[in-house]
KOLTIVO-342140 format. One record per residue (C-alpha): residue in one letter; y, x, z. Coordinates in steps of 0.02 Angstrom, whole numbers, padded with zeros to 5 digits, always signed. Layout:
<nodes>
aYXZ...
</nodes>
This chain:
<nodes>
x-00466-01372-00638x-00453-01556-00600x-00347-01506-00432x-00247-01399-00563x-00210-01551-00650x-00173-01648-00544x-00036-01545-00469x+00031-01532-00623x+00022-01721-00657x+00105-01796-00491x+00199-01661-00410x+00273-01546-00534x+00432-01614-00505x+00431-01621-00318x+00529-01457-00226x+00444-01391-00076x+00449-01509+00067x+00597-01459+00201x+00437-01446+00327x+00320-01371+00237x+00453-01229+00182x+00553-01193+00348x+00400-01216+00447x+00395-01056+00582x+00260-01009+00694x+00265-00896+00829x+00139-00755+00887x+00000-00810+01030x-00014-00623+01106x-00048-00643+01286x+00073-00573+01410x+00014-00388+01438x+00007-00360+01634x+00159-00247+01704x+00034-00115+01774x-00041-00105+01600x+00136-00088+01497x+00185+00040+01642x+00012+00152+01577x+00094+00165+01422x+00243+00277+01399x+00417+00172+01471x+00511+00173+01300x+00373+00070+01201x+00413-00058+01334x+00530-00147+01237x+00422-00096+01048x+00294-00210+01130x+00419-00366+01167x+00481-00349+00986x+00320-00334+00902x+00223-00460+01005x+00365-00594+00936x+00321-00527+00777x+00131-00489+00748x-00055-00512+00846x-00085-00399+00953x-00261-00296+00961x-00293-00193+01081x-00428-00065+01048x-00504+00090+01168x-00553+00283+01125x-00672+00303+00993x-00632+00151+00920x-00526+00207+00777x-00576+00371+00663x-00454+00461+00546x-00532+00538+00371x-00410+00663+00275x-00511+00696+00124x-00553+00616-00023x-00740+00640-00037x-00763+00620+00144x-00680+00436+00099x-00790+00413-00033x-00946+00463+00057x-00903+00346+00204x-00887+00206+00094x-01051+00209+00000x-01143+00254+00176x-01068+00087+00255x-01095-00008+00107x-01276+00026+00117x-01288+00004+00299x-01197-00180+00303x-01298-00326+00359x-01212-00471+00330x-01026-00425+00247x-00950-00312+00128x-00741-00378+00081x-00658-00256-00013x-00478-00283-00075x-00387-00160-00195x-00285-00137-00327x-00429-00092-00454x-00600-00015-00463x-00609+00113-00587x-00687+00066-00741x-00808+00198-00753x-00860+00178-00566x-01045+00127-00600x-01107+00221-00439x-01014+00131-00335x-01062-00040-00419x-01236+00043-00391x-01226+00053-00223x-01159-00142-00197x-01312-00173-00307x-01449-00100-00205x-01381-00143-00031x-01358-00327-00098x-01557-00325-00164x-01609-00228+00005x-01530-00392+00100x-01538-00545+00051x-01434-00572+00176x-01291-00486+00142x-01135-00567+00047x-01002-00474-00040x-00805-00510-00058x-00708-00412-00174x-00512-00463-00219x-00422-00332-00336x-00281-00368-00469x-00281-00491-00615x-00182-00396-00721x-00222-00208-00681x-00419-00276-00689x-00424-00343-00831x-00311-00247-00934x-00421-00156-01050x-00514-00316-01129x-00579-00391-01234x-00553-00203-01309x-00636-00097-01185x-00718-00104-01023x-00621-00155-00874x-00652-00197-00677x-00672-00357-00712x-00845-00322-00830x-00890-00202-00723x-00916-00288-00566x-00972-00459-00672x-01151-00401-00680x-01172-00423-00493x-01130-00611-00491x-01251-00636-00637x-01393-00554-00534x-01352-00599-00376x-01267-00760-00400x-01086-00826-00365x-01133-00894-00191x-01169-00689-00114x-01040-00615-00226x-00855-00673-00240x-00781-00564-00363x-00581-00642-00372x-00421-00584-00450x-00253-00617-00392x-00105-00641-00525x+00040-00646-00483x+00147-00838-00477x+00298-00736-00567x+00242-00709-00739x+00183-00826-00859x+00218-00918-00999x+00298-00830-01158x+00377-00702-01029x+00182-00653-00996x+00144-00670-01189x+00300-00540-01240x+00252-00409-01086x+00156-00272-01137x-00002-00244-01033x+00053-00091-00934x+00203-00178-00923x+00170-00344-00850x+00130-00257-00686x+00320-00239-00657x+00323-00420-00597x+00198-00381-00453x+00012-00340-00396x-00117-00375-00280x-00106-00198-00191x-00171-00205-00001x-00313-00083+00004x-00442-00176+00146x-00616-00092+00164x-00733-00207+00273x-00909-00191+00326x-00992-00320+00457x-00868-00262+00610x-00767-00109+00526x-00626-00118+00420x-00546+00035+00341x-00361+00016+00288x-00292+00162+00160x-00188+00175+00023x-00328+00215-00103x-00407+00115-00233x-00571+00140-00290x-00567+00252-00434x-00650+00429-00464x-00464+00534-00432x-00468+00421-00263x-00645+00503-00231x-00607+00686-00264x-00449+00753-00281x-00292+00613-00247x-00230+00638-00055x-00216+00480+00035x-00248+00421+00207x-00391+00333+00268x-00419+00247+00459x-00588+00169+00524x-00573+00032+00659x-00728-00005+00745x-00677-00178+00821x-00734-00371+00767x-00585-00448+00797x-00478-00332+00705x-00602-00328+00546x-00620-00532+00554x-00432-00543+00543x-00426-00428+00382x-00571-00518+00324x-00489-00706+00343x-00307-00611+00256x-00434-00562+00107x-00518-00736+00110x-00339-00830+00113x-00263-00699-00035x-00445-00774-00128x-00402-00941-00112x-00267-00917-00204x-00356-00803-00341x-00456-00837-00497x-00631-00798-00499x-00740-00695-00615x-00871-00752-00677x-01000-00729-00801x-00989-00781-01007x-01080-00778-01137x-00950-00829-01262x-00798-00703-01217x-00817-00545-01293x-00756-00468-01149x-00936-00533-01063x-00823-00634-00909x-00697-00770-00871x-00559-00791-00754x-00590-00998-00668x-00483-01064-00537x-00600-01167-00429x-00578-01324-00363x-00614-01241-00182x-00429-01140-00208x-00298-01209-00070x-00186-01227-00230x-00163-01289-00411x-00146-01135-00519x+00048-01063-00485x+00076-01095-00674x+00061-01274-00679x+00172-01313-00545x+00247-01150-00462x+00336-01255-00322x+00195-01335-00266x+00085-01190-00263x+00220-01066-00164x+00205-01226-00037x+00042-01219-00007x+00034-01032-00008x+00171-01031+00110x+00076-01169+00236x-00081-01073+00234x-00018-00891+00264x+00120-00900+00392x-00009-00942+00534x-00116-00840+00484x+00005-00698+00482x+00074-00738+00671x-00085-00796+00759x-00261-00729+00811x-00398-00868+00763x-00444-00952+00912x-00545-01088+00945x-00525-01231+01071x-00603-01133+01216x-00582-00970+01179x-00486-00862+01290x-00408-00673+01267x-00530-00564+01399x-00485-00387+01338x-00294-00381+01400x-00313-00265+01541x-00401-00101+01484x-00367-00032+01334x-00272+00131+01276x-00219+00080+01096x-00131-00060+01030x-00139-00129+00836x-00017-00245+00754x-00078-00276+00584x+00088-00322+00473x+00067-00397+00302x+00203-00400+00170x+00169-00565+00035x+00347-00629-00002x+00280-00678-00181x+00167-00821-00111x+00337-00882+00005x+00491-00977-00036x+00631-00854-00104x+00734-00917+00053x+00588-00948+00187x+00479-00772+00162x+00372-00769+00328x+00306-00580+00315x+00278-00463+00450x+00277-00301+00381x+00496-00283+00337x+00550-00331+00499x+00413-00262+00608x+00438-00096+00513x+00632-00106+00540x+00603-00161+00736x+00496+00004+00743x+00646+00114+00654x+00769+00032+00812x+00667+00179+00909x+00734+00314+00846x+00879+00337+00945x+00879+00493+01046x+00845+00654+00969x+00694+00698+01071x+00584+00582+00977x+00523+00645+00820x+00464+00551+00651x+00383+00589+00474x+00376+00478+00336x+00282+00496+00159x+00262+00422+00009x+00193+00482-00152x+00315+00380-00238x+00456+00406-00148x+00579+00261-00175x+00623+00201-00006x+00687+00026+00062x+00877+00072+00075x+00880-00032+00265x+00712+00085+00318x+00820+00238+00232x+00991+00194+00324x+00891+00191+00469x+00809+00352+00436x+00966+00433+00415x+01081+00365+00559x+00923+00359+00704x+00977+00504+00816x+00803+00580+00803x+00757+00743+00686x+00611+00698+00546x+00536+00761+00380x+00479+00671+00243x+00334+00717+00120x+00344+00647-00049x+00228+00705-00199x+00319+00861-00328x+00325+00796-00509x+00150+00901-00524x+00072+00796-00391x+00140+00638-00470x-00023+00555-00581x+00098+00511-00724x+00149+00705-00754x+00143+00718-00923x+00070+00539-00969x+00116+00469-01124x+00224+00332-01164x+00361+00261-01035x+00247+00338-00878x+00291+00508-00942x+00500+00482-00854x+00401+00406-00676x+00387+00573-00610x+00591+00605-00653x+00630+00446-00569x+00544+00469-00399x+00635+00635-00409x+00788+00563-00446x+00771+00454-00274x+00713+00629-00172x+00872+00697-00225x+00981+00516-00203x+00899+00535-00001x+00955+00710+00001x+01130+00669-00031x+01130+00530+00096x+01058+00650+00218x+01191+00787+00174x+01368+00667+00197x+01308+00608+00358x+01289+00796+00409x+01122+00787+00430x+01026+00944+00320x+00979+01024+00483x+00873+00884+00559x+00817+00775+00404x+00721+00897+00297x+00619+00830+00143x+00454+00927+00076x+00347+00942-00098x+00184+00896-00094x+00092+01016-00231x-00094+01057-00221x-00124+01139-00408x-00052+01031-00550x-00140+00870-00570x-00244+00830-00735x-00265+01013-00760x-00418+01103-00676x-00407+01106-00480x-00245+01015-00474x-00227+00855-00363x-00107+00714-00381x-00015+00637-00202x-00039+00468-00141x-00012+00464+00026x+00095+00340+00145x+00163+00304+00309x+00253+00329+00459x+00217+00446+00622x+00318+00438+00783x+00312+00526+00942x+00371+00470+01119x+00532+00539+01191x+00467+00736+01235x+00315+00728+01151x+00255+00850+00982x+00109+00736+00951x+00135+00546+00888x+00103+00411+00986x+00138+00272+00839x+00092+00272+00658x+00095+00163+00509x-00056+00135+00418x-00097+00021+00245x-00046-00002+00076x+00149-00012+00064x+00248+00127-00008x+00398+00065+00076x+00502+00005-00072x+00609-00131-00154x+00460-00147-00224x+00341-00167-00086x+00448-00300-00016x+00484-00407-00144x+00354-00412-00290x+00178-00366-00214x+00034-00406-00099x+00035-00263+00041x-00059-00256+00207x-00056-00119+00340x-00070-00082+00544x+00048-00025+00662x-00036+00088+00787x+00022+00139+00975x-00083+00227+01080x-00089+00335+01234x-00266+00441+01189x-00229+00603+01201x-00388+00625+01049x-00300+00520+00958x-00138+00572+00952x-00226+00750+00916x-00310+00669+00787x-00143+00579+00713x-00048+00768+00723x-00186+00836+00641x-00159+00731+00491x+00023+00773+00476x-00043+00953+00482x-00164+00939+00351x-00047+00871+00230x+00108+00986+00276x-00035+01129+00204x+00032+01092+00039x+00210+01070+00044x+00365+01155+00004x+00550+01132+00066x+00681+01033-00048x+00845+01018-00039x+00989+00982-00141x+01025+01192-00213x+00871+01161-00299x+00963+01038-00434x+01098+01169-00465x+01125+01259-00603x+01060+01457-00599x+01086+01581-00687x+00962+01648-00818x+00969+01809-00932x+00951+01783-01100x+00911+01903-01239x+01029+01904-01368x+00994+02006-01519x+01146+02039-01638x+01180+02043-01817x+01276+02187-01925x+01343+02329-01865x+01252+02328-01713x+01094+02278-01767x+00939+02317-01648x+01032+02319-01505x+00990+02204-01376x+01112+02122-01251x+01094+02015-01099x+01192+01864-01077x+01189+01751-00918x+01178+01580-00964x+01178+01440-00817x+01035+01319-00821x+00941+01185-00688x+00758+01245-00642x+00644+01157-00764x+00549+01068-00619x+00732+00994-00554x+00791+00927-00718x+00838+00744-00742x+00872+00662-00918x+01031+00539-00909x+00901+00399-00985x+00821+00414-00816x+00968+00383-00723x+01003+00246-00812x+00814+00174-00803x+00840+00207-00624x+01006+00085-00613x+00922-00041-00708x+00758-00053-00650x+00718+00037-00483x+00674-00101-00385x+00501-00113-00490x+00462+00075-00449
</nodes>
């Protein structure tokens, strides 16, 4: 607080230094040896060289990363390394589900198991606390373990975004306020293992939400993560414990935070954000006389990229995810190389989509049907969400279709029942798989948070991993995925918005009464319809979708 203030005090009216905001750093990746490029296959040559000027560089061997496609097999995995930590649990998501008391269960016993063990959780300001002081909300259910445990083994913090504040934060409904951007990398760490997916930690995420979910087995990998959640902290507000607040907790900015709070002095606090992260994002963590030692043998590669243009400079954003993604896209230039893409909501980036569309190579995307979307049928604005991410499938479709393209960009459904209805699952998966020239199995993939949109890259916190490798059980493993979700899908294209024609009983009146006639009336399939408010919600506000 007195930091806060004094921020406010004696440099609220100072811009950014020149230094502090144009400051660039580059990447420390030693050179790979030529024999060890050459044992990779020759056209990720030059994906390495662009990459290693953007991002560290990992390299990892077979075994070391694992690949779970199912919910409950997530869930199970998470609890089991929870328990079996020693000295570090970091988790960073969106939310934790309110009514999630196993899982807070499980932090609980393998914290009073170990006195040892310390526990780092980062998840959303806004989405966490949303339901107080009314009703329960992540924020008072994870409280209880810094009142038992104590503040100094578990670091519960809460990242709002700099954007919103003020009367504009006063006048935004809660569900609303989220528009102006989230804390939403999804990091899973336990001592030397990190887990990067797209789910948060809420009971759909456990049973029946598809997502993605990949376990790296490798310390320097996991402490990178870690010191990414650890920086995002710095610049969070704690929870802790009250006995005054109805709600039970309190949100406190401590005096350890590399920043004053962004709404005393939002150009001083994008500053420091800015002069802590962009190292951070570009360099492994050496010290003095350490040395790289694992260059030479190795069959997998990891970049992880990191999108946080909120916490840069409008002018001076230093993230690595955007143009490492749109390096990778530069790949797809013949047409023996294949790709997928997916995204439950399906709004793309229109440089990633123009890229898409004018690569040379064939590819299908898998998005989630309105009936996989978990706003089907929700009330209030949510209930047009699943209508808008249509609206963009079809938007692709026509980009796809005047580049005369139908035949080798084709666009699937994702429907597994009809979610919030008995047996029906909702569609959250992301990412990005590509193969080598001549190859039916990928060789890259794209792994994290980020639903590739406007969003995505301009109003939240989003981390992820690029992954090449040469293991043939890998690359199994990697097709196997696609294969698993591509059980549920069905083709789309753009005859399913047309009109069709529909009979139509038509009883008449008078003298020839009781005799029933057909008529053919024309009408869009029910599933394929899209209200003209939605287009219009669309125009105005897609780049928060």
């Amino acid at each position: 607080m007195i930091s806060s203030v004094y921020s406010y005090l004696f440099s609220r009216n100072q811009p950014p230094s020149q230094e502090t905001s144009v400051r660039a750093f580059s990447t420390d990746n030693p050179i790979m040896a030529p024999e060890v490029v050459d044992s990779f296959h020759p056209r990720l040559k030059t994906i390495f060289h662009q990459l290693d000027a953007i991002a560290p560089r990992f390299v990892l061997n077979k075994g070391d990363i694992n690949i779970i496609t199912a919910p409950d097999e997530f869930y199970s995995a998470l609890k089991a390394k929870i328990v079996a930590a020693n000295h570090r649990v970091f988790l960073s998501t969106l939310y934790i589900g309110k009514h999630q008391v196993e899982l807070v269960d499980c932090i609980d016993s393998a914290l009073s198991k170990n006195e040892n063990l310390k526990v780092y959780i980062l998840a959303d300001a806004l989405r966490g606390t949303r339901e107080a002081p009314e009703a329960p909300c992540s924020a008072s259910l994870l409280v209880p373990l810094v009142e038992k445990h104590g503040k100094h083994r578990v670091d519960i913090r809460m990242y709002h975004t700099p954007h919103l504040s003020g009367f504009t934060k006063h006048l935004a409904p809660k569900r609303i306020n989220e528009g102006w951007g989230l804390q939403h990398m999804k990091l899973y760490g336990f001592d030397d293992e990190v887990m990067l997916s797209g789910a948060n930690l809420s009971q759909d995420y456990f049973t029946d939400r598809q997502d993605r979910y990949y376990v790296f087995k490798n310390k320097s990998l996991t402490d990178y993560y870690f010191r990414i959640q650890l920086a995002v902290s710095s610049l969070s507000y704690q929870i802790l414990p009250s006995t005054k607040l109805v709600q039970g907790f309190r949100l406190t900015w401590p005096t350890s935070n590399k920043s004053c709070e962004p709404h005393m002095n939002l150009h001083r606090f994008l500053s420091d954000s800015s002069y802590l992260l962009t190292p951070l994002l570009k360099q492994h963590q050496l010290s003095a006389f350490d040395e790289f030692t694992d260059t030479d043998n190795f069959d997998t590669i990891v970049y992880p990229i990191s999108q946080f243009s909120p916490l840069f400079p409008a002018q001076h954003d230093r993230s690595t995810e955007k143009p490492a993604i749109l390096r990778l896209l530069s790949f797809l230039d013949t047409s023996s190389i294949k790709w997928w893409f997916t995204a439950g909501y399906f709004n793309m980036l229109p440089q990633i989509q123009e890229r898409l569309i004018n690569g040379k190579a064939p590819g299908t995307v898998i998005t989630a049907s309105p009936k996989a979307n978990s706003f089907y049928k929700s009330a209030g604005v949510s209930y047009y969400l699943p209508e808008a991410y249509l609206l963009f499938a079809k938007k692709f479709l026509e980009e796809v279709y005047k580049v005369g393209k139908s035949s080798l960009i084709q666009v699937y459904e994702w429907q597994n029942g009809i979610v919030n209805t008995a047996g029906g699952w909702s569609y959250h998966a992301k990412g990005l798989w590509i193969t080598v020239p001549e190859d039916e199995e990928p060789s890259i993939t794209v792994i994290g948070s980020s639903n590739y949109t406007k969003r995505a890259y301009s109003l939240d916190l989003e981390s992820n991993a690029i992954i090449i490798t040469k293991d043939p059980e890998l690359k199994q493993a990697m097709k196997a995925e696609i294969e698993n979700l591509m059980k549920h899908v069905t083709r789309m294209d753009l005859n399913d918005f047309k009109p069709k024609p529909k009979k139509v009983a038509e009883i008449p009146i008078g003298d020839n009464a009781g005799e029933v006639e057909d008529n053919v009336v024309y009408e869009v399939d029910e599933d394929r319809k899209i209200s003209y408010g939605v287009h219009l919600a669309v125009k105005l506000l897609g780049g928060k979708l």
